[in-house]
N, C-alpha and C positions, 0 to 999 in steps of 0.2 A: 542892086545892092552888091557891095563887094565880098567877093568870097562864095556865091550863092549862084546856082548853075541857072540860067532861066531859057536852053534850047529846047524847040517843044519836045525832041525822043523824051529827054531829062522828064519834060512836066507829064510826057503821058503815061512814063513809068511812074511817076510819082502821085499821080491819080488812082495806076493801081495797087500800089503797095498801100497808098491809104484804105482805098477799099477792104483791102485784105486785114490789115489791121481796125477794121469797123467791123468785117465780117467776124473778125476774132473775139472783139469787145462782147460783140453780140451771143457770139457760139456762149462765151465764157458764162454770161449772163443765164444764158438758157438751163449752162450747167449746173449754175450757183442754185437754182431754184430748184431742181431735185437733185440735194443732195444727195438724198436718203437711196436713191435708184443706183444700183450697183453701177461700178463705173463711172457715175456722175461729178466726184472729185477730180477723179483723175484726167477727165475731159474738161473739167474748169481748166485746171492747171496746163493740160497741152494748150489749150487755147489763150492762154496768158503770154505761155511760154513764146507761141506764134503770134499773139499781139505784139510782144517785145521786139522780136523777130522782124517783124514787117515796118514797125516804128522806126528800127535803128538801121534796116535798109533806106527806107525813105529819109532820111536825113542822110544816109550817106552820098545818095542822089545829088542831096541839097547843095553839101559843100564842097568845096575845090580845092582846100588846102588837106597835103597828103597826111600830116597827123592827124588831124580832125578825119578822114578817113579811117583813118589805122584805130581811133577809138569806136569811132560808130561800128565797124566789126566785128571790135571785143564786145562791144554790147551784144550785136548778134551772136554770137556765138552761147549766150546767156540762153536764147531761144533754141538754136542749132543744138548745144549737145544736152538738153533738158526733152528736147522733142521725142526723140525715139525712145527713151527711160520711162517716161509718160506717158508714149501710148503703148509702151507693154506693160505698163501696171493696168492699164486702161483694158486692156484687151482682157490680162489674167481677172480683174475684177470683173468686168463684166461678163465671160463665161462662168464667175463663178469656180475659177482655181482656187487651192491653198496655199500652194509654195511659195509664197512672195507674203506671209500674213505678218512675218514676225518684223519688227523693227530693223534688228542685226540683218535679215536679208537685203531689205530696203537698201540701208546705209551701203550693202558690197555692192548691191547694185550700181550707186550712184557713184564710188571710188574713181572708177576712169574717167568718168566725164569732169569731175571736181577736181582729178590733177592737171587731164588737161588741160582746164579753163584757165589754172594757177599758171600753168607753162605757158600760156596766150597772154598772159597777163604780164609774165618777165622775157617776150619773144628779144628782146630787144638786147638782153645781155647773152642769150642761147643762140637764136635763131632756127631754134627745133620745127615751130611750127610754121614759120616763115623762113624761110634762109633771105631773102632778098621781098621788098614790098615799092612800087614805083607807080606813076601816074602814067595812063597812057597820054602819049601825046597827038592819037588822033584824037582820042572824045576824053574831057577833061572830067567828067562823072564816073569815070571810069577808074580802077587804080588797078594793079596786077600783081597778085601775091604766088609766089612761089611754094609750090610744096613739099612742105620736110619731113621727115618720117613722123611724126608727131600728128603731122596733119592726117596722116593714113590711118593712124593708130584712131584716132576719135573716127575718121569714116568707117573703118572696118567694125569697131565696137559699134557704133549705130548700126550697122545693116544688122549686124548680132541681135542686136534689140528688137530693130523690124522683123526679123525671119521667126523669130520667138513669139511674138505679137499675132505674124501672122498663121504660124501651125494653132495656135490656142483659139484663135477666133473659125480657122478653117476646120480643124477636128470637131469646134462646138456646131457650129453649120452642121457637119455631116448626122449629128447626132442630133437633129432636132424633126420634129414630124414633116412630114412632106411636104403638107401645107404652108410650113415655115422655111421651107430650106431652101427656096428660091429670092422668100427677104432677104434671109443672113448672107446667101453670094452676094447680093446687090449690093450690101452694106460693103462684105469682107474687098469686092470688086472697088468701091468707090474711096475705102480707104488705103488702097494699092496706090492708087492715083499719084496723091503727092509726092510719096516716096520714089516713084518710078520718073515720074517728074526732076526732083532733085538729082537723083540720078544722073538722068542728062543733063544735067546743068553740069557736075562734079566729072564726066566723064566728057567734057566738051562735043557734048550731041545737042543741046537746045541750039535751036536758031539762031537768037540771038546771042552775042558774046558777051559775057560780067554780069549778065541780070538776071537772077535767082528767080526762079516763078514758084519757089516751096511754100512761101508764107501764104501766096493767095490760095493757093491748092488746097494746102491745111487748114486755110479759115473759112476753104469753101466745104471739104470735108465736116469741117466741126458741124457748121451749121445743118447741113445734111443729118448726120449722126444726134446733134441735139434734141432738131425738130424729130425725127425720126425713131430715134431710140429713146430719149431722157422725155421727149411732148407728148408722141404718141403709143409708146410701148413696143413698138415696132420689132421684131424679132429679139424681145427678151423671150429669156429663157423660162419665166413665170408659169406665164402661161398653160405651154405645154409642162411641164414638173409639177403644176398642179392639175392636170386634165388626168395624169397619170397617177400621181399623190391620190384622187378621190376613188378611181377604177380600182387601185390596187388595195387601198387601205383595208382596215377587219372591221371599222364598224361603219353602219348602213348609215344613209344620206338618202334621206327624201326629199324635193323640192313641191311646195304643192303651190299653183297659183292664184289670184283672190276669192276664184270662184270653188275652188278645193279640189282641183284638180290635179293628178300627179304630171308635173311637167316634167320632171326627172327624177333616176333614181338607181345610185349604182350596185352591179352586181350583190356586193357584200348584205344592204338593204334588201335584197329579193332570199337570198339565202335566209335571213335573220327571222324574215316576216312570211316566206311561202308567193306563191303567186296569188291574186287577188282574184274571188273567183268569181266574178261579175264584173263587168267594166260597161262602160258608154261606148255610145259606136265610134267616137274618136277613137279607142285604147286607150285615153288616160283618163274616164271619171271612176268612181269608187263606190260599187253600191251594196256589196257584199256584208256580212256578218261575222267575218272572222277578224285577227288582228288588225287587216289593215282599216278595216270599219271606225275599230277603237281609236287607230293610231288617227285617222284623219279628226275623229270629235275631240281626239287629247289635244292636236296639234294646231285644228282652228277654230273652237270652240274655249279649250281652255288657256289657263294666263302663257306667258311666256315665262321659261326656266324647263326644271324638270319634272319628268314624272317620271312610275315603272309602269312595266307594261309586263304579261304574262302573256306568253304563247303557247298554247298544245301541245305539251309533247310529252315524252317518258326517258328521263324526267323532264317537267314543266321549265320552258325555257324564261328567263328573267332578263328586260332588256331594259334598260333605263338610259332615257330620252329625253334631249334637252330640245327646248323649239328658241327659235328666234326668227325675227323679221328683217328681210332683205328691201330694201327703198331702193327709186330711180336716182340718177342722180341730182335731181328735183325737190327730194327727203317724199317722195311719196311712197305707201305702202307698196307693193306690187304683189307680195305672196310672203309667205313663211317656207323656212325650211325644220328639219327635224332630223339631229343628228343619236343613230343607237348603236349603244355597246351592249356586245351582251357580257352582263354579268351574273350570268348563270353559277358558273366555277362558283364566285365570292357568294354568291347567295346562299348557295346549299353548305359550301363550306363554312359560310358563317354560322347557319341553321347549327349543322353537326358539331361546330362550336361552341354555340350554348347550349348543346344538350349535354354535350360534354364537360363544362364547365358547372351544370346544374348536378347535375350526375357526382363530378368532383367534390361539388361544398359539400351534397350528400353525403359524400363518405368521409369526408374529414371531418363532418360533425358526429358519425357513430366515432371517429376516433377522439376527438376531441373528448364525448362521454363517453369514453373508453378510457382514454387516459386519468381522467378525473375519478371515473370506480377506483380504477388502481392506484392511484393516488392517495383517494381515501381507504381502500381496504390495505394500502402501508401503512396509515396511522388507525386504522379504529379497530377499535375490536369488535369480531363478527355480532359477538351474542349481544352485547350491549351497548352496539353503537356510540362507547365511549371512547376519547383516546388510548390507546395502546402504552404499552411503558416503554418504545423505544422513544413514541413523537414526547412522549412527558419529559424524560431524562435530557434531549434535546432542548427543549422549549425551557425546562427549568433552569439549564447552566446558560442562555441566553436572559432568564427574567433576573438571574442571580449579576448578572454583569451592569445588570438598568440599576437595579435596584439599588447596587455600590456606588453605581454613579450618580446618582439622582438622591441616596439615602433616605429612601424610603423601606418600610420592613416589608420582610415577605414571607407568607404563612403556607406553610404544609400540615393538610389532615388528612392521617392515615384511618381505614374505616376499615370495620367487620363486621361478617355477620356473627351474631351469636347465634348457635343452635344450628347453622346449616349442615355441619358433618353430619348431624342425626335427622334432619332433615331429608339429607340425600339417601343416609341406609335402608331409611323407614318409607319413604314414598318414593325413591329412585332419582335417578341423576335429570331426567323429564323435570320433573316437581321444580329441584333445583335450579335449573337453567331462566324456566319460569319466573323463579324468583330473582334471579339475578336482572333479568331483562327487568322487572317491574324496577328494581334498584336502581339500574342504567336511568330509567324515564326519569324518576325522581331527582337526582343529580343533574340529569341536563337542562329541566322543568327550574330545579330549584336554585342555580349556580348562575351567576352571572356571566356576562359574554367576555371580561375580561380574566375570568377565571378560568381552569384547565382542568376538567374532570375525566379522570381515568380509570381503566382496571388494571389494578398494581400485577394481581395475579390471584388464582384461583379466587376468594369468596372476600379478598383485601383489593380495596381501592382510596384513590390517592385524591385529592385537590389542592392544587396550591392557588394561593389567592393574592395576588398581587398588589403593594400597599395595603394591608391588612395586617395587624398587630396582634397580639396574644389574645386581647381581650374580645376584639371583633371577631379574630376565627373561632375561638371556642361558643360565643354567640350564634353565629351562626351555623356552625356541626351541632349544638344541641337544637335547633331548627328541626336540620336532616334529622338527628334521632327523633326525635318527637314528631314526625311528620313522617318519617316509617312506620314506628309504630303505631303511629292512627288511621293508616292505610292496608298497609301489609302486616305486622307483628303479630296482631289477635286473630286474620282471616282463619276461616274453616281448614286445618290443614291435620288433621284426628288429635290435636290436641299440643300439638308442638308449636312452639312458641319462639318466633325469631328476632329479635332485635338489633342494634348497631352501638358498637363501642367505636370509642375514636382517640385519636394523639393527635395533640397540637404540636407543633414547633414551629419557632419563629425566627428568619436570619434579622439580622443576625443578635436577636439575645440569647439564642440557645446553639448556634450555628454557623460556622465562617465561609461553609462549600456544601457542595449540593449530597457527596454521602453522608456527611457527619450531622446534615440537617433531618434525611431520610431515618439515619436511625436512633436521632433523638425524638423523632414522632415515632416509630417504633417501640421505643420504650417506653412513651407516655401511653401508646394502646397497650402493651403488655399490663402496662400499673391499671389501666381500665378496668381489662379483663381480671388480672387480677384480685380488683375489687368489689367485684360483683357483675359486669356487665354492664351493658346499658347503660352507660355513663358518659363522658369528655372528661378528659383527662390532659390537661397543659403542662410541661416538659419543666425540667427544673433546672 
């Protein structure tokens, strides 16, 4: 076919650049499947990057004319300067670095390689990256590119990339248990390769002359690291981070296997629970009577979740214990584990919490009936448990406001005792008091809940009655007098005889405000008294 090389070097390089771009498809595939495995993207992607790479070599094989050359380059170079940015994200993720996490880093990262690629792209009007590009004319698959500072610039920033790649992956090496630190050289050793590789190619030390051996290198690489790291786990960092994560951690971890066996169990665990103080002639069965007795019938006997557990001590340690089941990877049972915290601290301080908190309502409820005594001894008066004549004189310039507005009337009757001064001289201020308490019962007994019965002052008291008219109040104040007097008035007291006079006043027919109303029942009790006593007497 014209245009199209068909000498065997041609076809046998071109055999292996295929391979390498198979080997690449493949790596890429291995990676795409765990993603989720740190580094796992970023080894898809180099491996894309080196399929493309080994694609755009093999076709450049193919053809014979020098532009079709000059693009299948620019392709490569799509692999070429994407490879070493790739695998130092690849390297920083899979040790598990930070400094690369942020977006903004990413993008500066890929800066030089994205102008370069754009100056590859216009070599033709610059000649930066090319100053001169020609066919050899002993092998026609061959073409000869000259290098311009441009070209130095993307080799020197790649090796930049690689040396960074490889302190990250060679520091994680060093830092990983011994058992492991012979994989990670294998790894860190087998990923040198390509690069060292390329190397001679860029520095005219490969044997042969124009034939790139990077792409097979790196898709021999991939596959290596795929199977090795992303298939089998192979010198991840996991592993050891969690052997030392369970060692280190503060709460216990028991492993018991089907038959109840302690198969493992670290440090923190032995602190939490004591040593077990009978075992099996293995060392790991469990026959004792203390915690760990309990902990085995909690953890294979009972459900899976949590429970608490108490352990001996002063004070009594409190551990709460989750169990779950470990399966082969078959889904068969194989054992339980049991993981404990102790929450000792939370326990007792919760304890001392509600005692504290019981303790607390206690005493906000003496206050509470504290404040409500003094609440009521501001409005009542001690002897007779009536209201007082400060809560009246309030209460009534609030009933006097409803009342205007609603134009309902409102009744005040002022009361006395007759006979109590002589009362008090003759039997003492005792006798007296006596009588006034029995007055208090009577009033609170006989007076409605919407009513306000009080003691005005000394042996005078007051009720105002709300919606109540002239005729209803004095109706009912001749109640009160007639219902003193057949209780109290005639008792045995050497012959003294006490009864109750009263004034009516009504707002507002006799009254517009709360003094002018008080002392027109004042002057309807004067006209009582006046009259005889023992009487009701309604304001004019």
């Amino acid at each position: 076919m014209r245009g199209i090389v068909a000498d065997p070097f041609s076809f046998h390089t071109l055999l292996s650049l295929t391979a390498a771009w198979i080997a690449s498809v493949v790596a890429a595939m291995l990676g795409a499947r765990r993603r989720e495995t740190p580094g796992g993207p970023q080894l898809f992607w180099l491996m894309v990057a080196a399929a493309v790479w080994a694609l755009a070599a093999a076709v450049e094989l193919m053809v014979t004319s020098l532009p079709a050359k000059v693009f299948c380059t620019r392709l490569q170079y799509l692999g070429i300067l994407a490879s070493p940015v790739l695998f130092l994200l690849f390297a920083v993720r899979f040790t598990r670095r930070r400094w690369l996490d942020s977006p903004g880093r990413v993008a500066a990262l890929c800066a030089i390689p994205a102008v370069t690629y754009l100056l590859i792209l216009t070599n033709g009007w610059h000649g930066l990256v090319w100053p001169t590009v020609e066919a050899l004319s002993s092998a026609r698959h061959l073409a000869a590119y000259a290098s311009g500072p441009v070209f130095w610039l993307g080799v020197g920033y790649s090796y930049l990339c690689l040396a960074g790649a490889f302190w990250q992956l060679g520091i994680a090496a060093m830092r990983l248990p011994r058992a492991l630190r012979h994989q990670a050289l294998v790894i860190l050793v087998g990923s040198a390769i390509p690069w060292l590789t390329n190397a001679s190619f860029i520095f005219r030390g490969f044997p042969v002359p124009g034939i790139d051996p990077t792409p097979l290198s790196i898709a021999a690489m991939g596959v290596v690291i795929g199977f090795a790291v992303i298939r089998f786990d192979l010198v991840d960092l996991v592993p050891a981070a969690r052997a030392t994560a369970v060692r280190l951690m503060p709460h216990g971890l028991v492993v018991f296997d089907e038959q109840g066996r302690i198969i493992d169990r670290n440090p923190a665990a032995r602190y939490l629970l004591g040593p077990p103080e009978r075992t099996d002639s293995d060392g790991f069965g469990l026959r004792d009577t203390g915690p760990w007795s309990e902990l085995l019938a909690r953890t294979l006997d009972g459900p899976l979740g949590r429970f608490e557990l108490s352990v001996p001590a002063d004070p009594p340690r409190i551990l709460e214990g989750e169990v779950a089941e470990y399966r082969t990877p078959k889904g068969t049972v194989s054992g339980r584990f049991v993981l404990l915290r102790d929450v000792s601290e939370r326990y007792h301080a919760a304890r001392e919490l509600a005692a504290a908190n019981q303790l607390l309502e206690s005493r906000l409820a003496e206050i509470e009936a504290l404040q409500e005594s003094l609440r009521e001894q501001a409005v009542r008066d001690p002897l007779t448990s009536l209201f007082n004549r400060r809560f009246l004189e309030e209460t009534v310039e609030r009933e006097l406001v409803r009342a205007e507005r609603t134009g309902e009337p409102l009744a005040a009757v002022l009361l006395d005792l007759d006979g109590f001064k002589l009362l008090n001289d003759r039997l003492g201020h005792a006798a007296g008091d006596e009588l006034l308490r029995e007055l208090g019962l009577l009033l609170r007994n006989k007076t409605r809940r919407s009513d306000y019965a009080c003691r005005y002052g000394g042996d005078e008291f007051l009720i105002v009655m709300p919606g109540s008219n002239a005729g209803e109040a004095m109706a009912r104040a001749d109640d009160l007098r007639l219902a003193f007097a057949g209780q109290y008035g005639r008792s045995d007291r050497q012959g003294i005889v006490c009864t109750l006079s009263a004034g009516v006043a009504v707002y507002p027919d006799h009254a517009g405000d709360l003094h002018a109303l008080l002392a027109a029942a004042d002057l309807a009790l004067y006209a009582a008294k006046a009259a005889g006593h023992d009487r009701v007497v309604v304001a004019t």
